[in-house]
PDB file as gemmi writes it, atoms N, CA and C in Angstrom:
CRYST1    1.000    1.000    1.000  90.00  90.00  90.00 P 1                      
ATOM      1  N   UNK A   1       0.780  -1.158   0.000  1.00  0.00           N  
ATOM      2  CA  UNK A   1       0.000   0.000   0.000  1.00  0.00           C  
ATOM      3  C   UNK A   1       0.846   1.256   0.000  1.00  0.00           C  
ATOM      4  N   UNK A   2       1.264   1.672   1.117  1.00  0.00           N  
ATOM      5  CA  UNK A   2       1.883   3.082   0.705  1.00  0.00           C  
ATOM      6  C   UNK A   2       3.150   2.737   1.003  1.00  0.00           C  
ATOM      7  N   UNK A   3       3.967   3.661   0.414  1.00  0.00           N  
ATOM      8  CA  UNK A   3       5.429   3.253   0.646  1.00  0.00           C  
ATOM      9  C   UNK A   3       6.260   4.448   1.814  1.00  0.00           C  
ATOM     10  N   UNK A   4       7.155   3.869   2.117  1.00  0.00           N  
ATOM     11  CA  UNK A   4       8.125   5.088   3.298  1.00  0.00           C  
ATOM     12  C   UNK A   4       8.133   6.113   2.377  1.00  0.00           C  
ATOM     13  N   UNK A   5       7.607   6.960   3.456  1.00  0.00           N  
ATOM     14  CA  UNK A   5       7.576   8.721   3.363  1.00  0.00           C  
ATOM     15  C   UNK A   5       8.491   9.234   3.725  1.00  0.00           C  
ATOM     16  N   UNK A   6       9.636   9.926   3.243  1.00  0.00           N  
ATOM     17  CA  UNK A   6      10.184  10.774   3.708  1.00  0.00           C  
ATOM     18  C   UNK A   6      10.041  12.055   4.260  1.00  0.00           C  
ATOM     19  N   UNK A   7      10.067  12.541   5.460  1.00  0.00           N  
ATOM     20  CA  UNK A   7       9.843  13.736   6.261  1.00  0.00           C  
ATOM     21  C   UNK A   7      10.369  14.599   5.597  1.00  0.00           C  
ATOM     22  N   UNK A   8       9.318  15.995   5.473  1.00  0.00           N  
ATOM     23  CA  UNK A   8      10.174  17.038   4.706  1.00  0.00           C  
ATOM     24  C   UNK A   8      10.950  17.932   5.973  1.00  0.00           C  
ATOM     25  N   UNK A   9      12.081  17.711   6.521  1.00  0.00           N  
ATOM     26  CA  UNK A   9      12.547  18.882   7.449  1.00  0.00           C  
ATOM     27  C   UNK A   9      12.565  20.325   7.274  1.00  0.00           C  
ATOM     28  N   UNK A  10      12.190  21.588   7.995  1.00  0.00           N  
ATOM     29  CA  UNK A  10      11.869  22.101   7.398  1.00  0.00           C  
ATOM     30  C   UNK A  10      13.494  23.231   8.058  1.00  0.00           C  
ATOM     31  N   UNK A  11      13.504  24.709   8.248  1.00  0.00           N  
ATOM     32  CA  UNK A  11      14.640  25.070   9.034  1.00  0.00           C  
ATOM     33  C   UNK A  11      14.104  25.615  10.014  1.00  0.00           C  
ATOM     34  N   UNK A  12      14.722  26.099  11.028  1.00  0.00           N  
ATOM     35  CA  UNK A  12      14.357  26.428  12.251  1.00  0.00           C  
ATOM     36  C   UNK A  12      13.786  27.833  12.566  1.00  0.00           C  
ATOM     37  N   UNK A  13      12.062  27.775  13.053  1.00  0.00           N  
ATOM     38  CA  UNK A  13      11.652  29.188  13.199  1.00  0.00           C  
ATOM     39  C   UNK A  13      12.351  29.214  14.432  1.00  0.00           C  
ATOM     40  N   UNK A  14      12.934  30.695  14.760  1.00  0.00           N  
ATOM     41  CA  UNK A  14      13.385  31.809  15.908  1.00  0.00           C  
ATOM     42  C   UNK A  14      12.163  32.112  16.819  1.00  0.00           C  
ATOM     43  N   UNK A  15      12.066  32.120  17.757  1.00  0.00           N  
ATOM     44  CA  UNK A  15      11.305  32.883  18.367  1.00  0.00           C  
ATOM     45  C   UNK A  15      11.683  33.122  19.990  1.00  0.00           C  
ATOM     46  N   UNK A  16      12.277  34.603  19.895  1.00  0.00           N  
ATOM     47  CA  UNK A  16      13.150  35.680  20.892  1.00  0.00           C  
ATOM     48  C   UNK A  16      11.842  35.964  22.040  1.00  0.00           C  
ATOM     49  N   UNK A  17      12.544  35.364  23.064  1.00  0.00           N  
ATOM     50  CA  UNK A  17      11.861  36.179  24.430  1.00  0.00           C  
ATOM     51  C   UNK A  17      12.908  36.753  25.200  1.00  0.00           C  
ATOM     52  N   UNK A  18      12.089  38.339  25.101  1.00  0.00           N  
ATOM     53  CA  UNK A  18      13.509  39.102  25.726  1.00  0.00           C  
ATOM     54  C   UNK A  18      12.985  39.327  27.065  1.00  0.00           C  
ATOM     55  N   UNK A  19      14.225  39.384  28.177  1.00  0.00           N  
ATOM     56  CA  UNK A  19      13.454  39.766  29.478  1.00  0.00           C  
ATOM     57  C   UNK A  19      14.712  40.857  29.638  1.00  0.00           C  
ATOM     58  N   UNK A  20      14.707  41.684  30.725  1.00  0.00           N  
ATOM     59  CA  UNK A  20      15.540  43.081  30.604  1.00  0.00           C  
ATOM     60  C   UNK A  20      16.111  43.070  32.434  1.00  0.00           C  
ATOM     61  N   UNK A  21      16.923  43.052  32.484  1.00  0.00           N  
ATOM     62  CA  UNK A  21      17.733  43.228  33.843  1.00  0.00           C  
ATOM     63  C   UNK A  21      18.355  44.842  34.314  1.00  0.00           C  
ATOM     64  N   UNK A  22      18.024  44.886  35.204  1.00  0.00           N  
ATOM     65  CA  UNK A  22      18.724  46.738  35.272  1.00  0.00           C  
ATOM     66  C   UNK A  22      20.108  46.563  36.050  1.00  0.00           C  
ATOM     67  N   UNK A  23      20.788  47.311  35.550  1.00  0.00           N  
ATOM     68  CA  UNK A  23      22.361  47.557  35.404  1.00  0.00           C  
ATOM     69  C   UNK A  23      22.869  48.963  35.655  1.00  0.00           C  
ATOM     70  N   UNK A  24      23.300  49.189  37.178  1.00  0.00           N  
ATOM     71  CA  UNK A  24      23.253  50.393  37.657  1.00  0.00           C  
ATOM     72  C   UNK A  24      25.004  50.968  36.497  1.00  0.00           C  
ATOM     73  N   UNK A  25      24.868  52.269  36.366  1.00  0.00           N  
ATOM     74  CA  UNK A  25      26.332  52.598  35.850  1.00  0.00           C  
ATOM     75  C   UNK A  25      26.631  53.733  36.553  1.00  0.00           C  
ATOM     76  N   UNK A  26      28.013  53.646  37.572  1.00  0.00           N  
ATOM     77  CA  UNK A  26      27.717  55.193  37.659  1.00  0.00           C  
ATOM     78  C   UNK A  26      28.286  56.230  37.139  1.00  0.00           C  
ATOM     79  N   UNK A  27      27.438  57.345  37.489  1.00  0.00           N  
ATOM     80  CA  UNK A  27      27.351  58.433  36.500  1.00  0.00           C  
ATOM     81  C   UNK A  27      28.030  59.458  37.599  1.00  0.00           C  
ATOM     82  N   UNK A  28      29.423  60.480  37.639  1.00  0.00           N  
ATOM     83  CA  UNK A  28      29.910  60.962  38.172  1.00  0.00           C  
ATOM     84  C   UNK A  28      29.456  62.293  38.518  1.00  0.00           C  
ATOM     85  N   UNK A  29      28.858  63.153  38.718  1.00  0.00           N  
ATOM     86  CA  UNK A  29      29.049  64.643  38.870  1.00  0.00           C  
ATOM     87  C   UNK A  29      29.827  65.355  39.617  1.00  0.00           C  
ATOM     88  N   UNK A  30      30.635  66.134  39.094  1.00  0.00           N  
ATOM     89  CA  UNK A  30      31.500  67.015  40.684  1.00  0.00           C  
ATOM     90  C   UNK A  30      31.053  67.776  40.861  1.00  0.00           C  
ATOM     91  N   UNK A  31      30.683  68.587  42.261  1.00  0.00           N  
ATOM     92  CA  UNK A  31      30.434  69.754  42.741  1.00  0.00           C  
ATOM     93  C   UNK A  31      31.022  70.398  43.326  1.00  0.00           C  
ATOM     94  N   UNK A  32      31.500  71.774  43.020  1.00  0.00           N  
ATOM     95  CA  UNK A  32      32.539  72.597  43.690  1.00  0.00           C  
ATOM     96  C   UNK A  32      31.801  73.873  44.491  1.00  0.00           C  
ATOM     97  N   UNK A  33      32.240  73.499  45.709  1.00  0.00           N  
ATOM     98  CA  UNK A  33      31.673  74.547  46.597  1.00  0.00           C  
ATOM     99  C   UNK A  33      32.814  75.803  46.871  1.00  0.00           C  
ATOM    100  N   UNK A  34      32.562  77.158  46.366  1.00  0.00           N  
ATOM    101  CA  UNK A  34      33.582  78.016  45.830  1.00  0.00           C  
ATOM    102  C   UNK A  34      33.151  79.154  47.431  1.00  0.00           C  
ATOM    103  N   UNK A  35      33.877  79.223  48.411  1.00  0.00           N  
ATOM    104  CA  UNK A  35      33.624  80.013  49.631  1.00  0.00           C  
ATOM    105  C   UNK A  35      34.559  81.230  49.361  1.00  0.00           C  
ATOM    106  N   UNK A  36      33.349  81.842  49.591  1.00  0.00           N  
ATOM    107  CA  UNK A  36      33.404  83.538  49.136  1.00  0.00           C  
ATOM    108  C   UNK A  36      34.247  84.409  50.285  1.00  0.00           C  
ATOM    109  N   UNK A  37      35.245  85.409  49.714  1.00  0.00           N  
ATOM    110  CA  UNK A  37      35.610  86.315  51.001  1.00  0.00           C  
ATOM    111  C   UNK A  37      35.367  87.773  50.818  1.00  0.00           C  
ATOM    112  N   UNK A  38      34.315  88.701  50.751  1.00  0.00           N  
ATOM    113  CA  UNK A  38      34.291  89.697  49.782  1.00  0.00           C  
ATOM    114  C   UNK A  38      34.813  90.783  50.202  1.00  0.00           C  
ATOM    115  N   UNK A  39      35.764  91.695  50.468  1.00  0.00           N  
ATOM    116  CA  UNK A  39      36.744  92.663  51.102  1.00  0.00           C  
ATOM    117  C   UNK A  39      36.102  94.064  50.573  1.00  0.00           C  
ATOM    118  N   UNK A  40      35.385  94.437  51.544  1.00  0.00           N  
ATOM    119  CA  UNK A  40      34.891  96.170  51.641  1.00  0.00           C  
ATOM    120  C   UNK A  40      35.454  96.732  52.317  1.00  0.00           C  
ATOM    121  N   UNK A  41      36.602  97.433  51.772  1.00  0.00           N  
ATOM    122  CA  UNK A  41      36.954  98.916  52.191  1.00  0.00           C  
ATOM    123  C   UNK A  41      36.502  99.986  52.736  1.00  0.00           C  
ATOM    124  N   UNK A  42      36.615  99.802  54.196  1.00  0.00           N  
ATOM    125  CA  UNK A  42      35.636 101.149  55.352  1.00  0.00           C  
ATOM    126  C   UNK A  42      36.936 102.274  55.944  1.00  0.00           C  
ATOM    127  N   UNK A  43      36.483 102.958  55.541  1.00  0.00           N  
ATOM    128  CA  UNK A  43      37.602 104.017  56.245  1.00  0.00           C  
ATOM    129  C   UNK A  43      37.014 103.847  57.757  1.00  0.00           C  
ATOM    130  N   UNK A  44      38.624 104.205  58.317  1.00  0.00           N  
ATOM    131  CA  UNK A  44      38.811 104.613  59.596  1.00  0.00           C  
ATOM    132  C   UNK A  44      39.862 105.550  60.096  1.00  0.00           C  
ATOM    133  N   UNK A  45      39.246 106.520  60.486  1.00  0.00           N  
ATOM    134  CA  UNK A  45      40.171 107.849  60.838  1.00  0.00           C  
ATOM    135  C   UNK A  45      41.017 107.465  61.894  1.00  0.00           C  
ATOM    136  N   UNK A  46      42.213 107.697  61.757  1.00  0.00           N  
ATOM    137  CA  UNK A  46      43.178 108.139  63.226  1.00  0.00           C  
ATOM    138  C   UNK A  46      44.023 109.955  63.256  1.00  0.00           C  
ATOM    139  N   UNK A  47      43.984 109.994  64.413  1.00  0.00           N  
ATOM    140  CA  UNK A  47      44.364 111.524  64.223  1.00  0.00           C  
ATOM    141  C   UNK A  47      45.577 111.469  65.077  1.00  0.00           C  
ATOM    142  N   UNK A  48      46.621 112.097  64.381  1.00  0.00           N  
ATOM    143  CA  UNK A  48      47.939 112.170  64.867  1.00  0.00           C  
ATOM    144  C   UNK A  48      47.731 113.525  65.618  1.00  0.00           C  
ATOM    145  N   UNK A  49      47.934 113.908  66.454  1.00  0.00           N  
ATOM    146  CA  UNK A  49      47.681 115.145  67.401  1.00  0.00           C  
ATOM    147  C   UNK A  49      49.097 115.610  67.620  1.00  0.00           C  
ATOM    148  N   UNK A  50      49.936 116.955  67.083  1.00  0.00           N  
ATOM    149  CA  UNK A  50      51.011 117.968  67.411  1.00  0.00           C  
ATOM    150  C   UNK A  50      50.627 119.277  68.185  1.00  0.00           C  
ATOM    151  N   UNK A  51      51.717 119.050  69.097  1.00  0.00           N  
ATOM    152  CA  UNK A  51      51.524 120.393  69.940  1.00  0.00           C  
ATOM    153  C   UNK A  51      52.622 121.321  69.270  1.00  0.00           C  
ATOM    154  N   UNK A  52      52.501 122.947  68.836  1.00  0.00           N  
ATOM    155  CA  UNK A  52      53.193 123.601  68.789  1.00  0.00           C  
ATOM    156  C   UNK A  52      53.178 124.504  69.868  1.00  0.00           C  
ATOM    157  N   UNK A  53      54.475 125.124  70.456  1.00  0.00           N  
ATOM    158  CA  UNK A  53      54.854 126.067  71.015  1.00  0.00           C  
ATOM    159  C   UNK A  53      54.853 127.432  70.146  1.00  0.00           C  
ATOM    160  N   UNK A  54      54.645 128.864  70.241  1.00  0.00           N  
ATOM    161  CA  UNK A  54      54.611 129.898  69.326  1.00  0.00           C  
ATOM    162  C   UNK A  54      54.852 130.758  70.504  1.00  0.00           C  
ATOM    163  N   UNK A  55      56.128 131.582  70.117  1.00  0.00           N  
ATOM    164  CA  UNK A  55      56.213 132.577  70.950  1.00  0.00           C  
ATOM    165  C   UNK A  55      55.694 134.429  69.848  1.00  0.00           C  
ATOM    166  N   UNK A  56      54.770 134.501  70.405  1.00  0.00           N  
ATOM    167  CA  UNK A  56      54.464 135.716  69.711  1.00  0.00           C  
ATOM    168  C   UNK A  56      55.088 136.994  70.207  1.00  0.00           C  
ATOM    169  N   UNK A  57      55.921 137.809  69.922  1.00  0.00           N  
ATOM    170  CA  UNK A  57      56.607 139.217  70.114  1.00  0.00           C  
ATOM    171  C   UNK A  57      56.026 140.518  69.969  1.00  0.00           C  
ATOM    172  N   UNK A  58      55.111 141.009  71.150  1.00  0.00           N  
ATOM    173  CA  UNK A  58      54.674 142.181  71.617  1.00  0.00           C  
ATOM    174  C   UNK A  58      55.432 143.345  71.492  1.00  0.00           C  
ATOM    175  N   UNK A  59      57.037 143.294  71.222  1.00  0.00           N  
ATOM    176  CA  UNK A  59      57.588 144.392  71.541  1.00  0.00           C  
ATOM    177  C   UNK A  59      57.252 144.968  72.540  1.00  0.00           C  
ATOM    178  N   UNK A  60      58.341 145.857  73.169  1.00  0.00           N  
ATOM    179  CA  UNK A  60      58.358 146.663  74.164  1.00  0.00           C  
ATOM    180  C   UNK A  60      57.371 147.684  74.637  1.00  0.00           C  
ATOM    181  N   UNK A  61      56.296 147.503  75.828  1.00  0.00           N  
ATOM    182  CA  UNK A  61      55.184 148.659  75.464  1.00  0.00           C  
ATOM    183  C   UNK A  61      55.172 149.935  76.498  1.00  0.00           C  
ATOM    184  N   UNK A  62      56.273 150.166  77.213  1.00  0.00           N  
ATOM    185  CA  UNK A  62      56.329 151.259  77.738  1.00  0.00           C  
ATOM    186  C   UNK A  62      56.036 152.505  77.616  1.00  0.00           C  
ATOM    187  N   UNK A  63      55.870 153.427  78.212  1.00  0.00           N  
ATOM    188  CA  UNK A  63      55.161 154.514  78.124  1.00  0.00           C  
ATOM    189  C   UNK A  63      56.236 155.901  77.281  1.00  0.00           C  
ATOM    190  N   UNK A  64      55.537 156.448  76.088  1.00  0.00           N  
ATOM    191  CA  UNK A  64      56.034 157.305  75.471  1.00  0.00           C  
ATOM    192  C   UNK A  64      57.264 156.630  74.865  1.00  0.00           C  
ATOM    193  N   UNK A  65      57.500 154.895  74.228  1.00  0.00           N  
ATOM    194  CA  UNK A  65      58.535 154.614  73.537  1.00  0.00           C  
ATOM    195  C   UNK A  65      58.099 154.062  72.002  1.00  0.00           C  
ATOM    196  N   UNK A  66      58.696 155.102  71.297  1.00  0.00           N  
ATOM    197  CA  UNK A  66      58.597 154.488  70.000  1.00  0.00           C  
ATOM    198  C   UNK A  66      59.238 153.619  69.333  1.00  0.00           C  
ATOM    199  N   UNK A  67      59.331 153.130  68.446  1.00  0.00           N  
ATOM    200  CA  UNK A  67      60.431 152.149  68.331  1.00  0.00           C  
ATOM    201  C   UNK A  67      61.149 152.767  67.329  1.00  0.00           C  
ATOM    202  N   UNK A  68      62.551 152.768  67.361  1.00  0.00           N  
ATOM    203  CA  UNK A  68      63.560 153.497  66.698  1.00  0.00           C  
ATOM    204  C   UNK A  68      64.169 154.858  66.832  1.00  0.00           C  
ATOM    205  N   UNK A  69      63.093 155.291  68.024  1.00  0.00           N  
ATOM    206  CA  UNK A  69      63.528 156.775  68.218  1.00  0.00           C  
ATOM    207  C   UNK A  69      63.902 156.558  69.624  1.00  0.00           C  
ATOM    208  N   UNK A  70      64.760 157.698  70.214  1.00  0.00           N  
ATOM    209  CA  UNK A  70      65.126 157.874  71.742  1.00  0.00           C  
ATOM    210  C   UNK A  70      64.099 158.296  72.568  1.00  0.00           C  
ATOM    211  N   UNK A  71      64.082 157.531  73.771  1.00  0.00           N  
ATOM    212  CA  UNK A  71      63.168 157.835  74.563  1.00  0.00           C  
ATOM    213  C   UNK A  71      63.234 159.355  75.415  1.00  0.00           C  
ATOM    214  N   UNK A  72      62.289 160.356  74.878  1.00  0.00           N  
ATOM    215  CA  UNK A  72      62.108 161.679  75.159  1.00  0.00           C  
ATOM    216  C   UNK A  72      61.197 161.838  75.847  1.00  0.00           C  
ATOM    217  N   UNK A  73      61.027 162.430  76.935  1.00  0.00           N  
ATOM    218  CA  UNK A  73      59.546 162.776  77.805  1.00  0.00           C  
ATOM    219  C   UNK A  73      59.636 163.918  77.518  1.00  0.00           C  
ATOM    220  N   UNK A  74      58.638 164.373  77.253  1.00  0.00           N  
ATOM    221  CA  UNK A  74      57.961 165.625  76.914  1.00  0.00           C  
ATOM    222  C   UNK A  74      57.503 166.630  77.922  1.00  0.00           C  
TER     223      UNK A  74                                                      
END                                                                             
C-alpha cells in the first residue's frame, strides 16, 4: 500500500523572548563649593595730634617809647 515517506525537514523558526535586567552605571558629577571672602573697604580715621609752642613778640610797650627813636619825655 503506501510506501516510506520521507519527512520534509523544514529550518528552524526563531522565536526571541527578551526579558531586561537593570544595570546600575555610575554616573559621576562634581560639585565645587567656591567660599566667598568679599573685602569692603571702610575708612577709619586716626588723628595724629602735634603740639606747637609759638612765641608771639609784643615788643616793648612802655610809656612814650617808639620804636627806633630815643626815649624823650615831653
Amino acid at each position: 500500500m503506501y510506501s516510506c515517506v520521507r519527512p520534509i525537514c523544514c529550518p528552524p523558526v526563531c522565536c526571541v523572548q527578551d526579558s531586561y535586567y537593570q544595570r546600575f552605571v555610575p554616573v559621576i558629577q562634581p560639585v565645587v563649593t567656591i567660599n566667598r571672602q568679599n573685602v569692603i573697604d571702610v575708612p577709619q580715621v586716626y588723628y595724629q595730634r602735634t603740639t606747637r609752642n609759638v612765641v608771639v613778640n609784643q615788643g616793648f610797650q612802655g610809656q612814650g617809647v617808639l620804636p627806633g627813636r630815643a626815649n624823650r619825655l615831653f
